[in-house]
C-alpha positions as a printed NumPy array, in Angstrom:
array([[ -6.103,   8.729, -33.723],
       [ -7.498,   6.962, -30.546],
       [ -4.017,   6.435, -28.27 ],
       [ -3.686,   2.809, -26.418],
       [ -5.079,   2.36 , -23.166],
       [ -1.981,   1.773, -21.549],
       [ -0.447,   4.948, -23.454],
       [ -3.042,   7.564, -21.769],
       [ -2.806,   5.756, -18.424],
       [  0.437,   5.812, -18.156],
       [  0.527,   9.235, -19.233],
       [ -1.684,  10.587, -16.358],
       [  0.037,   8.468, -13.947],
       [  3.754,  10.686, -14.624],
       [  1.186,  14.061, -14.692],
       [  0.034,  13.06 , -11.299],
       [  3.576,  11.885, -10.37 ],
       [  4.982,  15.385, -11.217],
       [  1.995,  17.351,  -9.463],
       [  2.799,  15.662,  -6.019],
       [  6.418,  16.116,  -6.503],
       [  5.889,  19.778,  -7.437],
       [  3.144,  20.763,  -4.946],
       [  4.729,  20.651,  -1.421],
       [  7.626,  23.247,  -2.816],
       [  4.527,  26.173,  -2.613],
       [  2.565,  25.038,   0.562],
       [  3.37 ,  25.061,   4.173],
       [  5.099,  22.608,   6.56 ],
       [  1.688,  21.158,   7.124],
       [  0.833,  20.84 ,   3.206],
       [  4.149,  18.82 ,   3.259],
       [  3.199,  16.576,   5.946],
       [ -0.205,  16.219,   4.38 ],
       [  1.68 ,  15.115,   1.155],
       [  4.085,  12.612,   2.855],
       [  1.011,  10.607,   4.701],
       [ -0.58 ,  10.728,   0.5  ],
       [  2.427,   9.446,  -1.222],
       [  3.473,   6.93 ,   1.817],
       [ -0.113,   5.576,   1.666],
       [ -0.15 ,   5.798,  -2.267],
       [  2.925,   3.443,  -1.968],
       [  1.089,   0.874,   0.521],
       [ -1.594,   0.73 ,  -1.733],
       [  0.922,   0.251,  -5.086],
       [  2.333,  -2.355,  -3.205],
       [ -0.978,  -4.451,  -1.865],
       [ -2.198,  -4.182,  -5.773],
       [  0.715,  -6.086,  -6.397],
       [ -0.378,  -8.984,  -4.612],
       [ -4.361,  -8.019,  -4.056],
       [ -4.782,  -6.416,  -7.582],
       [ -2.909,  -8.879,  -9.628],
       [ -3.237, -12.092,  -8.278],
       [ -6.242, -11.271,  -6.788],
       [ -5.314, -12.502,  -2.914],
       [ -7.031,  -9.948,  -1.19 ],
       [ -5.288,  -9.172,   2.203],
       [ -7.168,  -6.876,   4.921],
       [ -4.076,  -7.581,   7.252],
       [ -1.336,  -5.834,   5.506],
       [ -0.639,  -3.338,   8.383],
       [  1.298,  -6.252,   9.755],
       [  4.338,  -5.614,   7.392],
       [  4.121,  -1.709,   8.019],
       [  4.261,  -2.635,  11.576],
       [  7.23 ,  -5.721,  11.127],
       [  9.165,  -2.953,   9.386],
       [  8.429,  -0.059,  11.929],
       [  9.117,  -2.046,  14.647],
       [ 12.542,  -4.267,  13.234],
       [ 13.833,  -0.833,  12.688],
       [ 13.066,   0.923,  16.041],
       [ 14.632,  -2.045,  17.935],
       [ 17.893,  -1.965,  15.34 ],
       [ 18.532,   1.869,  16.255],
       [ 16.946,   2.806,  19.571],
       [ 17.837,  -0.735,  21.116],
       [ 20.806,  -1.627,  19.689],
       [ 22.047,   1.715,  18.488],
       [ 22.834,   0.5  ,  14.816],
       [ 22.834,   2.671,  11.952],
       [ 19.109,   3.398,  10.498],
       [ 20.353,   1.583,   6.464],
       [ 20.878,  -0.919,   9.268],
       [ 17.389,  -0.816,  10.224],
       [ 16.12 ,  -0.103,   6.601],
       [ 17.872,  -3.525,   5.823],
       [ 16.689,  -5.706,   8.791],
       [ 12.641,  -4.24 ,   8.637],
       [ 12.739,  -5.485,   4.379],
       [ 14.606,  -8.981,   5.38 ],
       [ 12.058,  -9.307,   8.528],
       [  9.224,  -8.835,   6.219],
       [ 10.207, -10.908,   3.623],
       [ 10.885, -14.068,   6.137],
       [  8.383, -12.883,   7.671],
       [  5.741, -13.316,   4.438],
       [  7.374, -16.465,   3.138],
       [  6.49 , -17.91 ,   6.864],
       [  2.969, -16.299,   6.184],
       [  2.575, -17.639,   2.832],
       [  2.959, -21.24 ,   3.325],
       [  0.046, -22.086,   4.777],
       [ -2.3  , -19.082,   3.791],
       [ -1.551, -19.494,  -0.297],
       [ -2.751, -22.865,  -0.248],
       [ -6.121, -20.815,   0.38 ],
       [ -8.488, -18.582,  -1.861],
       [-10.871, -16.315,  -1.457],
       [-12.784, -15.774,   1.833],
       [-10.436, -18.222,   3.309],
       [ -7.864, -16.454,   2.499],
       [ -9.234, -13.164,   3.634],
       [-10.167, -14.401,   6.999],
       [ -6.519, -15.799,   7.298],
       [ -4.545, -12.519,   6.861],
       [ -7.244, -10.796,   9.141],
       [ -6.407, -13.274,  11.804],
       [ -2.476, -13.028,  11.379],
       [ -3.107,  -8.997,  11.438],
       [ -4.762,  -8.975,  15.17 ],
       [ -2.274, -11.559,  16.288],
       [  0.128,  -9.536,  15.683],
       [ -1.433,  -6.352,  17.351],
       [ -1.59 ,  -8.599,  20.444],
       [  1.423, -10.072,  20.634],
       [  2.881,  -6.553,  20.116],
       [  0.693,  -4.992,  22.64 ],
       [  1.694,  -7.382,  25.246],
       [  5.179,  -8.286,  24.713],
       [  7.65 ,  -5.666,  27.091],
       [ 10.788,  -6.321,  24.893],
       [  8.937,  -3.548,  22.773],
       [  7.465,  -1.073,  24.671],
       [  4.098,  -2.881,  24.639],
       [  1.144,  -0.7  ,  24.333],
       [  3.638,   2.375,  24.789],
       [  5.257,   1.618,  21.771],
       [  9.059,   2.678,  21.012],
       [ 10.665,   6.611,  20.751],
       [ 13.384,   6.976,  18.574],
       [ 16.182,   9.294,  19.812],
       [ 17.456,  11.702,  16.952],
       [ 20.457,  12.89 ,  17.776],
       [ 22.536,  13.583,  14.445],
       [ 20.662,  14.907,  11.619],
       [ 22.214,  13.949,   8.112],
       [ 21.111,  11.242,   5.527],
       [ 22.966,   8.899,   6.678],
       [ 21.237,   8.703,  10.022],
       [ 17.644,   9.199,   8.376],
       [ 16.851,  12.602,   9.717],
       [ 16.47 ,  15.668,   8.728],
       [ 15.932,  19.691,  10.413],
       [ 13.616,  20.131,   7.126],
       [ 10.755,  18.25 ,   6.501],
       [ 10.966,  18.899,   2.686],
       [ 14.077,  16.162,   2.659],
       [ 11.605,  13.793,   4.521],
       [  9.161,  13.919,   1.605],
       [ 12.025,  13.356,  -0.814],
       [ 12.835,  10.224,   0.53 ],
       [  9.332,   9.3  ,   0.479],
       [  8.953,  10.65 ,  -3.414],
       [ 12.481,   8.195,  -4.187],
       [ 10.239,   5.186,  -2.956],
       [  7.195,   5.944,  -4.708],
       [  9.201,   6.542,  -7.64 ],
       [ 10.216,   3.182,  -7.2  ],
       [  6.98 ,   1.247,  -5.93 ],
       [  5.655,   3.067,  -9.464],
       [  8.133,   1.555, -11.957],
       [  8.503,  -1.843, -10.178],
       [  4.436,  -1.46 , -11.148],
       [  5.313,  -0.695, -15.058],
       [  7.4  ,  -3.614, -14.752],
       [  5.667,  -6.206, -13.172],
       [  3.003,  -5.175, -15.49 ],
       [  4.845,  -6.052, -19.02 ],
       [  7.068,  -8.877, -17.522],
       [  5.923, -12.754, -17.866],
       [  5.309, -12.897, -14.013],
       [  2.707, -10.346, -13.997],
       [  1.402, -12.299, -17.128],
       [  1.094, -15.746, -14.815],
       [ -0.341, -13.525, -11.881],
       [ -3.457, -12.224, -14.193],
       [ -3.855, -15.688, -15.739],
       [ -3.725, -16.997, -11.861],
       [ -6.45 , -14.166, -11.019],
       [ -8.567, -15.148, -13.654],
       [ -8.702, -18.699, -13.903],
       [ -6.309, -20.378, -11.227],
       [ -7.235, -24.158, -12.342],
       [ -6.48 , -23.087, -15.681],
       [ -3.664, -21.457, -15.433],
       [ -2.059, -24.71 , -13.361],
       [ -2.993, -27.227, -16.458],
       [ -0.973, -24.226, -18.258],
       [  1.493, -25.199, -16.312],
       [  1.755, -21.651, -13.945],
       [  2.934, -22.557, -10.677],
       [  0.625, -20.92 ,  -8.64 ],
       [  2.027, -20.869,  -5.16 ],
       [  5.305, -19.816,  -6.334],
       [  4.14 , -16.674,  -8.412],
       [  1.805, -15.504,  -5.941],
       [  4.414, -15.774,  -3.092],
       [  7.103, -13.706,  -5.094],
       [  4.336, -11.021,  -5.273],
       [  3.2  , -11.414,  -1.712],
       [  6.993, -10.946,  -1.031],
       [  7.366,  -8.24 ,  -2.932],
       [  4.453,  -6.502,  -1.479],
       [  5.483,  -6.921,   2.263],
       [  8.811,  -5.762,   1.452],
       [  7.875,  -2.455,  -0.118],
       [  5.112,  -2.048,   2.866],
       [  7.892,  -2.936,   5.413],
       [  9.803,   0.259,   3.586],
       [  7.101,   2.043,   4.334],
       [  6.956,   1.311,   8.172],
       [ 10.751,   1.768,   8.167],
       [ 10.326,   5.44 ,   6.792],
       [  7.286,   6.073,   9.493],
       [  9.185,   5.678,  12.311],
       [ 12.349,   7.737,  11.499],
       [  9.82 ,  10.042,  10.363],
       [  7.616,  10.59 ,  13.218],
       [  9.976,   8.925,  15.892],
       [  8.052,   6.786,  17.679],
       [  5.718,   3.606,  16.686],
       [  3.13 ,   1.66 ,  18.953],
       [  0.828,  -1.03 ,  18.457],
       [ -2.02 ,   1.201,  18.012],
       [ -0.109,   3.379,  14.737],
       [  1.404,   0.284,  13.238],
       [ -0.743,  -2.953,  13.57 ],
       [ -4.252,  -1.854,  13.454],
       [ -6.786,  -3.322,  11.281],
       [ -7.725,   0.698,  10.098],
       [ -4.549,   1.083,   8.147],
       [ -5.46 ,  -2.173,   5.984],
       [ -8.725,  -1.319,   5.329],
       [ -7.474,   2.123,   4.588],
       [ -4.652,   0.568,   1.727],
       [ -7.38 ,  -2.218,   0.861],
       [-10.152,   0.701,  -0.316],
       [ -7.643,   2.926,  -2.12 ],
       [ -6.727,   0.598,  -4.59 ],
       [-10.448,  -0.888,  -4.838],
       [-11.715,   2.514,  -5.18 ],
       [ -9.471,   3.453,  -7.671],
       [ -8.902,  -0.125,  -9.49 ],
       [ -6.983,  -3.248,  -8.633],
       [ -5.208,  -4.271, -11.4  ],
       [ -3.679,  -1.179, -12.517],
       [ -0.957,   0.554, -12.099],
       [ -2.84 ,   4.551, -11.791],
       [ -5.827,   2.907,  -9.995],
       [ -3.96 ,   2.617,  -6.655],
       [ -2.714,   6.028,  -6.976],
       [ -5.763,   7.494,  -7.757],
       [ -7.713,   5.897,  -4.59 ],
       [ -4.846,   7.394,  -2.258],
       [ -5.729,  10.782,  -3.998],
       [ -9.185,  10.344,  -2.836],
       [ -8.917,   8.625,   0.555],
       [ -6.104,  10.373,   2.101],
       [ -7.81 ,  13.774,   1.417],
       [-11.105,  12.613,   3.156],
       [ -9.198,  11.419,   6.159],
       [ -7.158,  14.124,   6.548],
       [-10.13 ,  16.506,   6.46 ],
       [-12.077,  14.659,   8.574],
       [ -9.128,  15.071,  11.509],
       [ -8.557,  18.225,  10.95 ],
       [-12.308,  19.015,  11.247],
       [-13.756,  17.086,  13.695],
       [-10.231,  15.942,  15.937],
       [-10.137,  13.748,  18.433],
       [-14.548,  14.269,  18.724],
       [-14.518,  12.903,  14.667],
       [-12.814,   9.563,  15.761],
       [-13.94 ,   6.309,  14.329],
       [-15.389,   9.126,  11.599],
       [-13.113,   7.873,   9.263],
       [-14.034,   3.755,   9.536],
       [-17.484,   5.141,   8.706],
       [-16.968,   6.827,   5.595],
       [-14.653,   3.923,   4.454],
       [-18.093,   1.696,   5.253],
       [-20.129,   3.51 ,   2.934],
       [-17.388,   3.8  ,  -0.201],
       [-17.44 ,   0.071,   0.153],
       [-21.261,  -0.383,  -0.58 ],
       [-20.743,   2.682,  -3.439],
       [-17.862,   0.479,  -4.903],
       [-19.737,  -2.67 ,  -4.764],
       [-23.121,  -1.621,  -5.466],
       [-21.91 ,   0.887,  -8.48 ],
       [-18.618,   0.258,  -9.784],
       [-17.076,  -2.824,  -8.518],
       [-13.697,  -2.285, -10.913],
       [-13.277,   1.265,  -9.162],
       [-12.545,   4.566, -11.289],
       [-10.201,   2.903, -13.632],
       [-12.986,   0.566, -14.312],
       [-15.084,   3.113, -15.595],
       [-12.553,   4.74 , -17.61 ],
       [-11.967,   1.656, -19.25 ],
       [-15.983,   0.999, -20.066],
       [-16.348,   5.181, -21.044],
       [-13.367,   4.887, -23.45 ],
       [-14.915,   1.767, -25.125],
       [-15.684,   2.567, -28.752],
       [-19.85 ,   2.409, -28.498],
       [-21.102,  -0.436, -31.044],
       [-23.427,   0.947, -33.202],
       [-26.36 ,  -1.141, -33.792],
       [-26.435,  -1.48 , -37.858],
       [-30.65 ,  -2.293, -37.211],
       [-31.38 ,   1.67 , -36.407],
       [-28.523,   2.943, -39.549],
       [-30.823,   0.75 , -41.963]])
């Protein structure tokens, strides 16, 4: 009996789930960073599908809401001294003002347009950042750890670091499920599809793709707020630039917008190829990265434009048989 589509992608999607969550407990402190940077990125990318995959508004600026929330929470705890939850709170609500301000104008606009718009707001930000001394400027802010509990959002062991990473994948993952099955994610694929025909439907547009924007610079901004207490410190050049959009934009296109395993699986490829490439080349392999993302594009585009997921779909097909060549 052939299982539903859904059924067997779901299905690898809590194998893989379980593997990353199991993994890190038999590797080394680096194997655990390794896995944080794949399941933070595996989030981003979740998260821009919602909005890129979906309702097909493709955004290469998306860094910007990593960097909002990054950078509302360093100034909550290192300026003001508040309580990181504090932080957590104010980087979300920052990034959700800060989209609905975003997606005013820039919704009214499709495709190219569109793009160009949210690669404009990304380097705007990077220079206002860069240049604004309230901030740090190009030097960026450190984040002072002084008590190490849960409640403060550090940790002696970096194994409790990638749990609080796993709880937010964990979440970016059934938010997917949901959005999937629900009537919004229902109006986004119609809006994707056929935008003009989905309004004489009666599908507001702007309003459906902004609660998915929304949604999708929220969960970034989570992101951002986790990199920072993570690493403790965050600068223009680790939080705004254009790499870490591209880097989100290709895993989900490599794996398959408009899934919920696609993005996953792209972050399972990417992340691996970047890490590898540091690690082997350093600070000599830099800009190595950009390149290899250059020529996945043209393999995507040229080859298999719907990613991997995309070709599962087409291989698990039942093959017509052509009745001509039985007779």
């Amino acid at each position: 009996m052939k299982l539903p589509r859904k059924f067997t992608e779901y299905a690898i999607l809590i194998i893989i789930i379980v593997t990353i969550f199991i993994v890190p407990h038999f590797v080394s402190s680096f194997g655990i960073h390794f896995f944080i940077i794949l399941t933070m990125y595996a989030i981003m990318a979740i998260a821009w599908n919602w909005v890129g995959g979906y309702a097909g508004q493709v955004s290469v600026g998306h860094a910007v809401y990593f960097g909002i929330g990054a950078y509302s929470t360093a100034i909550v705890q290192e300026m003001f001294k508040l309580n990181p939850w504090f932080g957590l709170l104010t980087g979300v609500l920052v990034a959700l003002l800060f989209s609905l301000a975003v997606g005013l104008p820039t919704l009214r606009l499709s495709g190219r347009y569109f793009v160009i718009s949210t690669l404009a707001i990304g380097e705007i930000m990077y220079s206002l950042v860069m240049g604004w001394d309230f901030v740090g400027g190009g030097g960026g802010i450190y984040i002072k750890k002084i008590f190490y509990s849960f409640r403060s959002l550090t940790f002696t062991n970096i194994i409790s670091y990638f749990y609080l990473i796993f709880a937010f994948f964990l979440l970016s993952t059934v938010l997917t499920i949901w959005l999937e099955n629900s009537k919004l994610g229902f109006y986004l694929r119609a809006i994707k599809g056929d935008d003009e025909g989905a309004r004489a439907l009666g599908v507001d547009l702007r309003t459906n793709k902004q609660i998915a924007l929304s949604m999708s610079a929220m969960m970034t901004a989570i992101c951002g707020v986790f990199w920072v207490n993570y690493a403790s410190f965050i600068d223009p050049e680790s939080a705004f630039i254009n790499t870490i959009s591209v880097r989100i934009l290709l895993m989900a296109a490599v794996g398959g917008t408009g899934t919920a395993l696609g993005p996953v699986l792209g972050a399972l490829i990417i992340i691996p190829l970047t890490e590898s490439s540091r690690v082997l080349f350093g600070s000599s392999g830099r800009g190595l990265d950009l390149l290899i993302y250059g020529f996945l594009i043209m393999i995507i585009a040229v080859a298999q434009p719907r990613g991997i997921m995309g070709l599962f779909n087409r291989l698990s097909k039942p093959q017509k048989i052509d009745q001509e060549l039985i007779t």
